[in-house]
N, C-alpha and C positions, 0 to 999 in steps of 0.2 A: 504493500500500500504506500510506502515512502517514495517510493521510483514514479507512482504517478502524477503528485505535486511537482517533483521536479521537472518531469515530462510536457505537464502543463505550463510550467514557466518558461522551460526552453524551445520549447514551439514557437511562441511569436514571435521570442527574438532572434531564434535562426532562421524567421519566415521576412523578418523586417531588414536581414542584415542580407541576404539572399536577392529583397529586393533592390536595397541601395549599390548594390555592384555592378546593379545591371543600369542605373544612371552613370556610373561614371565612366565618360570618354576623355579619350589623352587627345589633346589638341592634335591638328592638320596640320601645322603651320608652324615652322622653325622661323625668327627671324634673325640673319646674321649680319652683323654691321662692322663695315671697313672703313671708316670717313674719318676714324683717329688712326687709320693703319699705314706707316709710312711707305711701307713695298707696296703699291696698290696695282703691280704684276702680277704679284703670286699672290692672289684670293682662295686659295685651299682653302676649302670649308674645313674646320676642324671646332673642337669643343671649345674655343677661347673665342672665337667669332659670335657664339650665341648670344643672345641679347633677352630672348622671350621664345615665347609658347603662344600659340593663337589657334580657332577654330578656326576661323574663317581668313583667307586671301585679302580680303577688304583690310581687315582687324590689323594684321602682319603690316600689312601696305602704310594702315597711317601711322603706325606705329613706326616705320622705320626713318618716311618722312618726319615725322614729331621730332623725334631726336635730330634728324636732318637740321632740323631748324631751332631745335634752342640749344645746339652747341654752335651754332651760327657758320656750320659750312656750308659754302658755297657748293651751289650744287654746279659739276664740271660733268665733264665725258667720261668722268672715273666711275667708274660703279660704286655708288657707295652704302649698299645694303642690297641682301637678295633675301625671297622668300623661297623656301624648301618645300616640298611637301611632301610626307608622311616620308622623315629624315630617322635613321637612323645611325648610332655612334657605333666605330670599331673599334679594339684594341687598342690602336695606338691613336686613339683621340678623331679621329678621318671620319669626316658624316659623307655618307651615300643619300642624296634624295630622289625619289621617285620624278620630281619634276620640278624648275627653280625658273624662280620670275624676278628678273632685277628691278632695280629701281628705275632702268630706263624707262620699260614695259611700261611702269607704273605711271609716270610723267608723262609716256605718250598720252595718254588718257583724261587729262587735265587740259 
């Protein structure tokens, strides 16, 4: 008869904790920013370039201009942030992304 109270108590809350896993999604959208990076040849994405997490393309986008603009660089021909998407990190630090949209892209569009 002890094991049934407890049965009763652990039902909801492994029914409640079962449900909130299934809300949680990991962002789409890596955003990497190069605009204080002095070699702006070698833009390897790597784990020190990140900046943020974002769901959405839009989200990444003003976010990378945001910073663009209140560390007050001049936006040039350099690329100075890209957006990744669904990026993953390797071993030695190197993200692979399924598909990356620079900040030109992004300014075309303005």
């Amino acid at each position: 008869m002890a094991a049934q109270p407890r049965v009763k108590f652990l039902l909801p809350f492994a029914l409640a904790t079962f449900m909130l896993t299934g809300c949680i999604k990991s962002p789409e959208w890596t955003l990497f920013y190069f605009a204080d990076t002095p070699n702006k040849t070698d833009l390897s994405l790597n784990y020190d370039a990140i900046k943020g997490y974002y769901n959405t393309l839009e989200q990444c986008q003003a976010k990378g201009a945001g910073i663009v603009r209140i560390q007050g660089v001049e936006i040039t021909e350099q690329v100075d942030f890209i957006c990744g998407q669904q990026c993953q990190i390797a071993d030695d630090n190197q993200v692979s992304c399924s598909q990356l949209v620079s900040d030109k892209d992004f300014l075309k569009q303005l």
